[in-house]
C-alpha positions in Angstrom: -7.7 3.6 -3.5 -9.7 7.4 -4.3 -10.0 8.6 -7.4 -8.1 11.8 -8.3 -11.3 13.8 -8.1 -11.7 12.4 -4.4 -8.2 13.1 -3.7 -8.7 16.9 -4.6 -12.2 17.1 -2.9 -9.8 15.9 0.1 -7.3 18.4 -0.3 -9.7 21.5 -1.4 -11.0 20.8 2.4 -7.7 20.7 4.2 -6.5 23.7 2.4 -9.5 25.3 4.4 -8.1 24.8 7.6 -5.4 26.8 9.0 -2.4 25.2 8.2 -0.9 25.0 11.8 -4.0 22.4 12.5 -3.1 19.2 13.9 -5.4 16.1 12.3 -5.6 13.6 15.8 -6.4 10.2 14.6 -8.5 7.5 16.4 -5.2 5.4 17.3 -3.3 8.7 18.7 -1.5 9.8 15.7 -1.1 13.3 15.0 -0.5 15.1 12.0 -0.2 18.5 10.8 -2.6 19.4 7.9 0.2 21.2 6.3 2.0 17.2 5.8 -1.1 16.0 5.0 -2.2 18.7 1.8 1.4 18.2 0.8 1.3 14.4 0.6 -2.2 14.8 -0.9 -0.8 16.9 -3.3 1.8 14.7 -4.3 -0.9 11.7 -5.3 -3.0 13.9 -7.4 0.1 14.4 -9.3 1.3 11.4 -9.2 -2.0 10.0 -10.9 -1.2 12.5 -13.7 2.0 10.6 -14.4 
């Protein structure tokens, strides 16, 4: 898995991005970056437990 410091490098980059982005993955999946910093944020802080 990432290490918390990977997992905030990670979220410090989407919280860049306007938060109406939509991530498009290789297999068709999209996502907006707003789910993603929030489930991102919810492993860092979950690692803290």
């Amino acid at each position: 898995m990432f290490t918390k410091h990977e997992l905030v490098t990670i979220y410090e980059a989407l919280d860049e991005l306007h938060p109406g982005t939509i991530a498009q993955f290789k297999d068709g999946a999209e996502v907006p970056v707003s789910e993603l910093s929030a489930k991102l944020l919810l492993l860092i802080n979950e690692e803290e437990s």
